[in-house]
N, C-alpha and C positions, 0 to 999 in steps of 0.2 A: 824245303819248300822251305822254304822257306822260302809269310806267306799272310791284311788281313789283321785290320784295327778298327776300335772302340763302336760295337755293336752286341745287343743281345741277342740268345739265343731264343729269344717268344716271338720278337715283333723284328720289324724292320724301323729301327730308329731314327729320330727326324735328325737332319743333318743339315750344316750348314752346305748352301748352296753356292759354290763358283766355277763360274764358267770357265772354261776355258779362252784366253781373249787370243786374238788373231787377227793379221793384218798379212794383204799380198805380199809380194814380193821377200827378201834377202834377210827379216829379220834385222837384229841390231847389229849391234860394236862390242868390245872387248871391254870397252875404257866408259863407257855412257849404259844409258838407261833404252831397250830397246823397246820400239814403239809398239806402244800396245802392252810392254809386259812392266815385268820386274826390271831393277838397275844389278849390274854384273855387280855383285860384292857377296861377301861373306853370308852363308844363312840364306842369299836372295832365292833359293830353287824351295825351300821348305813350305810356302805356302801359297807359291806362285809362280807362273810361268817366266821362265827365264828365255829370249831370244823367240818371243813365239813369229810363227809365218807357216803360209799354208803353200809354202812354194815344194814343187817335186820333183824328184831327181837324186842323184850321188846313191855312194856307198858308204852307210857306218859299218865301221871296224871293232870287231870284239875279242874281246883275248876270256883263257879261262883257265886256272893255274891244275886243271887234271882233265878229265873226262866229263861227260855228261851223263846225272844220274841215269836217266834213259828219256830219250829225244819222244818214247812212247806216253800219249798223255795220260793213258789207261794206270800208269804207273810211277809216273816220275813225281819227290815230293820235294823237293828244294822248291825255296821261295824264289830263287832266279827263274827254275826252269818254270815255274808258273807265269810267271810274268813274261818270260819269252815266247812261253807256249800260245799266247793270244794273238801273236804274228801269224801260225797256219793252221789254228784251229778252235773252233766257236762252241762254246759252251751253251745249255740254254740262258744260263745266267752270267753276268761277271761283275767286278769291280768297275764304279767309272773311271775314265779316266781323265782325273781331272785333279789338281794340287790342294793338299790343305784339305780337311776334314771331308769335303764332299768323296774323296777317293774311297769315305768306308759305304758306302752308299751300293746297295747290289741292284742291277738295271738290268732288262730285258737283254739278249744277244741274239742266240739262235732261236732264242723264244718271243714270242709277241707280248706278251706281259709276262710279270709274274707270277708265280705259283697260286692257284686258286684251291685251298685246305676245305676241304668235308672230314665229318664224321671225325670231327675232331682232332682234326691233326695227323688221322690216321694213314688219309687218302690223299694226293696232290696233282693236281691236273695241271698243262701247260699246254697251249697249243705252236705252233711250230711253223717257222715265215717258212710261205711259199715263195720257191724261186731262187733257194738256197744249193750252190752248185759245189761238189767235189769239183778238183785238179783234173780228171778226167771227165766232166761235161755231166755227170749224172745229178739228180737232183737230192739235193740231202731227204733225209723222211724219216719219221718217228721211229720205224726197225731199226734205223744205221744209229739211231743216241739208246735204245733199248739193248744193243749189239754190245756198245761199247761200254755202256756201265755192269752189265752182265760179265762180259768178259775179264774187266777187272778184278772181280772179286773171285778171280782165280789167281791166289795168294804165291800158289808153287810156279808157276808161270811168270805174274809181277811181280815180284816180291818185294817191291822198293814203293808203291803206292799205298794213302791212305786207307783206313778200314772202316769208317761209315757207312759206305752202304750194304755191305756184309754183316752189321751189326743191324741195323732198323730194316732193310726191307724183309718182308714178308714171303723170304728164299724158301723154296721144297726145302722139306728136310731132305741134309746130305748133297744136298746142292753143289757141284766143286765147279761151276763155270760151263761156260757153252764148248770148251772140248772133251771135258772127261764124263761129263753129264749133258752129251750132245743128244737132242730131242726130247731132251725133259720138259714140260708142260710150267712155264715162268708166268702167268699170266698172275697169278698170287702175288707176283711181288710186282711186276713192271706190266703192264697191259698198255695194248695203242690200237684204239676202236677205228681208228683212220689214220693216214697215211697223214696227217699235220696235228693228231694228239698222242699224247704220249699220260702215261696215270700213273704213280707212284703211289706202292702199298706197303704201310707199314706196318710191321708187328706193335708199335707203339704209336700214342701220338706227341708229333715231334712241330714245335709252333716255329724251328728255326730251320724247316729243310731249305727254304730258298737259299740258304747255305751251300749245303751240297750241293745244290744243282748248280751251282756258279765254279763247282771243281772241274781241273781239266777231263776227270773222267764221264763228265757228260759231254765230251767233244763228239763228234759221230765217225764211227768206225763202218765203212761197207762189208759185210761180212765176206762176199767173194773178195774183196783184196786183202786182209785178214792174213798175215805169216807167221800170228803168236806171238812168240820171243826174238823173231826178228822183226816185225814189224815194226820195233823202234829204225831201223833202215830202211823202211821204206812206205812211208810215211804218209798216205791220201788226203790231203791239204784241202781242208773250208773255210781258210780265211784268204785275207789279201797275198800270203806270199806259199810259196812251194819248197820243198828242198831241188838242191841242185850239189853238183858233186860232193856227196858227201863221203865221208873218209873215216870210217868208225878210231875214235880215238884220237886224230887227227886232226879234220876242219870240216866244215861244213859252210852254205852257202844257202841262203832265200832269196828267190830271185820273185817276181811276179807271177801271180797266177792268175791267169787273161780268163778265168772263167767266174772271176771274183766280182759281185757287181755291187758297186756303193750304194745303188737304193735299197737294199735289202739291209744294211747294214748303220748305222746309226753310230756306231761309236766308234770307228775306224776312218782315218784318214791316208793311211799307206800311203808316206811321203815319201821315203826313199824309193830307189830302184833296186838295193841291193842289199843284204846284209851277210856278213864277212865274219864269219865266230871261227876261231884260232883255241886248238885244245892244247894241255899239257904245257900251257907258256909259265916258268919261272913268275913268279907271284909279285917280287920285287921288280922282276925285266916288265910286267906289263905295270907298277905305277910309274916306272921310268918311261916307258912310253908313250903313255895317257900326257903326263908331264909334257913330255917335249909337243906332242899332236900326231904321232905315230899314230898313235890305235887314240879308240875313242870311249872307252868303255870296258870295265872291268865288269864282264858279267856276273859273276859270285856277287855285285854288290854287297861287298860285309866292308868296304872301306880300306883304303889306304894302309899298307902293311906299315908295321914300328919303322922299317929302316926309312921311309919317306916323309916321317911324321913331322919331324922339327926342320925338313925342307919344305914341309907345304907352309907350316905357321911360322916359320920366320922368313919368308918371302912375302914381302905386302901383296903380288901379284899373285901368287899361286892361291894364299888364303883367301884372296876378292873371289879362286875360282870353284870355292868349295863350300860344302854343304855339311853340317855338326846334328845328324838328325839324331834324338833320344828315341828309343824303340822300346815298342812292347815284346821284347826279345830275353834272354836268361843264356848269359854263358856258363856252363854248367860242367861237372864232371861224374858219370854214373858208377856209384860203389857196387859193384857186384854181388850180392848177397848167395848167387848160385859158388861163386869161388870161395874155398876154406885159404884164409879162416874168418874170410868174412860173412859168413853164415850164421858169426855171434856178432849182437848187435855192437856188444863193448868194441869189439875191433874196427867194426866201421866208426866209432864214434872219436877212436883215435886218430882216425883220417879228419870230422869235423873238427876237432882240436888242435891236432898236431900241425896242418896245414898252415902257412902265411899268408891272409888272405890279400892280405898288400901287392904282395908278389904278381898274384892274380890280376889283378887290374894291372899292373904292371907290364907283364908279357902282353896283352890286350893292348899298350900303348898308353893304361894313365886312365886317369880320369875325362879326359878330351876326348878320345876317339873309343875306349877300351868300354868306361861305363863307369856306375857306381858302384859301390862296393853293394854284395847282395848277402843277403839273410833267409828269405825265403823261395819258393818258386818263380811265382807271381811277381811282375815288376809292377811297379806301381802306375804305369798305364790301362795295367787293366781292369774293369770295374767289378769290385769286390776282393780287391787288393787291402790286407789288413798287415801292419808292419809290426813281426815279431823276431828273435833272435835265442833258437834253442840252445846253440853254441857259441859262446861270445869268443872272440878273438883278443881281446886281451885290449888296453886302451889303445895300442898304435898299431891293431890287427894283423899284427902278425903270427896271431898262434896263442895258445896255451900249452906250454910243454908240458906243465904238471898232471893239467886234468888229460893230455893223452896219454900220461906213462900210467896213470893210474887206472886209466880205461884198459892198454896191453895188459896192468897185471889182472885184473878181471875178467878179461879174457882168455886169461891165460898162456897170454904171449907178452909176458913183463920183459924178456929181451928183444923183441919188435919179429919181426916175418919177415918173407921175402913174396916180392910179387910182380906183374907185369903189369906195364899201362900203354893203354892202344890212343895213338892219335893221328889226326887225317895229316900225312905226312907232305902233301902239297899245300899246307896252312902253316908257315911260319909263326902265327899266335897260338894255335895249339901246342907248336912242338918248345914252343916257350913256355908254354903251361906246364905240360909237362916234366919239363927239366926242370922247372918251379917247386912242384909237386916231389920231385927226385932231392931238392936240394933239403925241404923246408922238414920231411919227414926224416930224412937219413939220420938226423942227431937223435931221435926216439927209437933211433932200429931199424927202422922200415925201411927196407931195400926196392928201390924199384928199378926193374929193366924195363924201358921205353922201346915201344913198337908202334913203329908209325905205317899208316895202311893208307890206301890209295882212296881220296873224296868218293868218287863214281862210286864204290862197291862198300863202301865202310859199313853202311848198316845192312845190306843183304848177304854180304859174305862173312863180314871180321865182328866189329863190334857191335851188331845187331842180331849175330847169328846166335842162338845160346849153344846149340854145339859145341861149336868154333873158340867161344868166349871160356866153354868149363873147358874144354879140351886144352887152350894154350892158355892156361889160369889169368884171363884177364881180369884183374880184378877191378882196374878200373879203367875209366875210359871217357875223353874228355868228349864233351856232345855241346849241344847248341839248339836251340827251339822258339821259334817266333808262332806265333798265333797261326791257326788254320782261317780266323776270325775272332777279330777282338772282345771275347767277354771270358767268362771264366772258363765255360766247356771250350770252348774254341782251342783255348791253351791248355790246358790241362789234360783232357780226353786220353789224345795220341800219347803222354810222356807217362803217367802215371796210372791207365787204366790196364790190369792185369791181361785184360782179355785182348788186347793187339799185340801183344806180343807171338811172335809166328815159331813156329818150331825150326821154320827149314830159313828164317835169317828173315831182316827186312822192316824190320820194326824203330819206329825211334825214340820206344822204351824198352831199355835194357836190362833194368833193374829193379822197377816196383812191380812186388807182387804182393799185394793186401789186400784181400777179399775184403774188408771193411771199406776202405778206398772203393773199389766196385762199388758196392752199394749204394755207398755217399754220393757216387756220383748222379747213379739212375735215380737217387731221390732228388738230387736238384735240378736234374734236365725237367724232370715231371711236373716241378713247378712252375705254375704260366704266371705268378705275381713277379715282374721283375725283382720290383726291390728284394722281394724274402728269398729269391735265387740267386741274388749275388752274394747276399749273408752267407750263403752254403758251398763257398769256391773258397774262403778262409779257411776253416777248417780241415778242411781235404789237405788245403795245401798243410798245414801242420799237423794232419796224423801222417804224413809222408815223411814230413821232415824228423816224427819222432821215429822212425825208422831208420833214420840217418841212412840213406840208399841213396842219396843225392848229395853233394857239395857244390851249393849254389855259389857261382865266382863272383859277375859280374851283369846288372843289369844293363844292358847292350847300349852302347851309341856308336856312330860308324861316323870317319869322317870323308865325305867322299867328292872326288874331284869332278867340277861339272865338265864337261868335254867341249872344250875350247871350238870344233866344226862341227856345233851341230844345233839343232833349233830345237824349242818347243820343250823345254828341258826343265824340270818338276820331278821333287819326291815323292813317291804315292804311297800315301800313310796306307794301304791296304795292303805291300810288297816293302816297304822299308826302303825302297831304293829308286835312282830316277824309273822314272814309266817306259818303258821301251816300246806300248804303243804308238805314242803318242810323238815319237822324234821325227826329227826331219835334219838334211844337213844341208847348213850354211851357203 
């Protein structure tokens, strides 16, 4: 998911308000300032519409350097496939879409307002637009969003989705989802008194659910079209577009879906006629393509690979066509503390030592597109961000060789280990991290064999599996983590809370397991004073870090190329990446 910026978890934070501007017809020019929006240059997409027009028609082109985590909403966590997922399917909640701060702002979708809290936060009601249609002509209803958040939180089944609502609603004990625990009595956790409300019951009270409810796992799933684990293929679409030949691994296509009606709908304008997503395209071949106006969009949104980087900034043209967004994002690498001999803390501390963190940002592309150099979890976007440094790197970060040989001999590996590091092997900046990681440790001993795994499956099969991870000793493994929503549980939850990590793989934390950490965390959701709960996201993040379970690289910035045919074009600080609702083409 990456995914979902600067908001707390109590309240719904006031935000600054902009609209989206629009004007008939063609949009603007290449070379001028288009009417109604922003002027084409450098940075013009970060806080404003670039080319806007509400003209409709064409096809945008999307390329994507592996698979898709799963096309299933119940389950998919990339921040792309979130942001694409609002093409065929309606949450009760979502992010607006609209450029610049208003994008963290959560608004009505499939729901008529927002969540109405009783009993403390415990209970959350939502009522539900009449006249809302599935791809085959039925009417969406309170069962079909009951159906599909239920079903999610069948973990052996999804395994690649969030764990939120498995954690707070108020599931039967032993509950495993609407197939293995088919006619179990759910009213406890999910109740819907009529066919347009829907209840939400929690085991706690929680002042930030309108959160979850804005995940794609409250899209509405019809239980008769329901195929489980293949259901990511064949897909029952509630928004403006459908699937159409799609091709698992392959390509895939959203065409219109003539059952989709714009008064029901308020934040969708489905300008194209067509969208065109191309899988397993070479990562370098699609910014060459973007480049030329081949394709139009690099879906992963993480920016511009290194090989592209000094042809987009030293072309005056290419950089008027790009956008330098800083993110509340954390390029990262997880120490395995389940693999010996990183099971002693001195050895993983060899790793915080021993590494270059220069290097780091470096495979990342630099300080321009890669990030700043990082120290803790938390990037300093997000609120209750406090800036500490357990491991210094030495004054030109490159490392401390001394204090990691002195950690090996404490550990009792004073001639270094041998071990393996897992990275998503369709990511060019990973498989540079990790050669980084091979280079910067080998003079202290530390031998690493590099295994690079396919994006789609990395955290439900390879590096998210713990099986998988003790069985081919991975000890470590480079990861990546943007906000679910921007405050501290937002970011932190999923990476560092012991209890989402899943036995049978799928998790996208690998490596912290501190009951303390648990705790800390359930004591700061619980508190409803903002201020004194953002004081309590610091701390977590540094008893993690004295665990040394985590090698923080680089706090994320992406540089990413605006696409030359296409309208209505804006970063949405909620997704890190242009708005793919929100496009139309030239």
């Amino acid at each position: 998911m990456s995914i979902k910026r600067l908001r707390t978890v109590a309240a719904l934070s006031a935000v600054v308000a902009l609209a989206l501007s629009a004007c008939g017809g063609g949009g603007g020019n290449d070379n001028g300032t288009a009417a109604g929006g922003a002027k084409n240059e450098f940075n013009a997409g970060l806080a404003a519409v670039v080319n806007p027009s509400d003209k409709k028609g064409g096809t945008i082109k999307m390329g994507h350097s592996d698979t898709w985590d799963s096309l299933d909403p119940g389950e998919t966590y990339y921040g792309y496939a979130w942001n694409f997922a609002r093409l065929y399917g309606r949450s009760l909640l979502m992010f607006k879409p609209a450029p610049g701060k208003a994008a963290n702002e959560v608004v009505p979708d499939l729901a008529e307002g927002l969540g109405v809290p009783t009993d403390g936060g415990k209970t959350w009601t939502y009522k539900i637009r009449k006249g809302v249609k599935f791809d085959d002509g039925t009417e969406v209803k309170a069962k079909d969003v009951k159906y599909a958040v239920l079903r999610s939180t069948d973990k052996e089944t999804f395994p690649n989705g969030p764990a939120y609502f498995e954690a707070f609603l108020n599931l039967p004990a032993g509950y495993k989802g609407p197939y293995k625990s088919k006619g179990v009595n759910t009213d406890s956790a999910i109740s819907t008194p009529d066919d347009y409300t829907i209840v939400f019951h929690l085991k706690n009270g929680f002042g930030g659910f309108d959160y979850l409810a804005q995940l794609p796992q409250t899209m509405p799933v019809p239980e008769a079209k329901d195929t489980g684990a293949r259901y990511r293929n064949t897909i029952v679409s509630s928004g403006p577009y459908k699937f159409a030949n799609l091709q698992p691994d392959k390509s895939f296509e959203l065409v219109r879906n003539d059952k989709w009606d714009q008064a029901t709908d308020p934040n969708r304008k489905a300008l194209p006629d067509k969208y065109q997503v191309s899988l397993k395209v070479n990562a370098d071949d699609i910014d060459n393509r973007v480049i030329s106006g081949d394709l139009d969009i690099d879906v992963s949104g993480t920016g511009v690979q290194p090989a592209s980087l000094s042809k987009v900034l030293t072309d005056p043209a290419l950089k008027a066509q790009a956008d330098n967004a800083s993110l509340a994002r954390l390029w990262y690498t997880s120490i395995n503390p389940t693999v010996p001999p990183f099971n002693n803390i001195e050895c993983r501390k060899a790793i915080q030592y021993g590494m270059n963190k220069a290097s780091y940002q470096t495979a990342y592309g630099g300080p321009f597109s890669g990030g700043d150099l990082a120290t803790t979890l938390m990037p300093p976007l997000v609120p209750g961000y406090e800036k500490f440094d357990l491991y210094p790197a030495g004054p030109d970060s490159k490392g401390d060789q001394a204090k990691a040989k002195e950690a090996l001999t404490a550990c009792g590996q004073p001639n270094g280990f041998t071990t393996n590091m897992a990275y998503r092997s369709d990511r060019p900046r990973e498989k540079a991290t990790a050669e980084a990681f091979q280079q910067a440790l080998k003079p202290i001993g530390i031998n690493l064999t590099l295994k690079g795994y396919p994006s789609g499956d990395y955290f439900s099969q390879y590096a998210g599996n713990p099986p998988f991870v003790v069985a081919n000793k991975i000890g470590l493994a480079t990861n990546g983590w943007g906000a679910d929503w921007n405050d501290g549980f937002g970011f932190l939850s999923q990476i560092v809370d012991s209890r989402v990590i899943r036995p049978t793989g799928g998790s996208s934390n690998t490596s912290v397991r501190i009951p303390d950490v648990d705790k800390m965390l359930d004591a700061a959701i619980a508190e409803t004073d903002t201020a004194k709960r953002e004081k309590l996201w610091a701390p977590i993040d540094k008893r993690v870090m004295e665990e040394a379970v985590i090698y923080p690289g680089v706090y994320a910035k992406s540089l990413l190329l605006r696409p030359k045919n296409l309208s209505n074009v804006f970063i949405s600080e909620a997704f890190n990446m242009y708005d793919y609702l929100s496009l139309g083409v030239k």
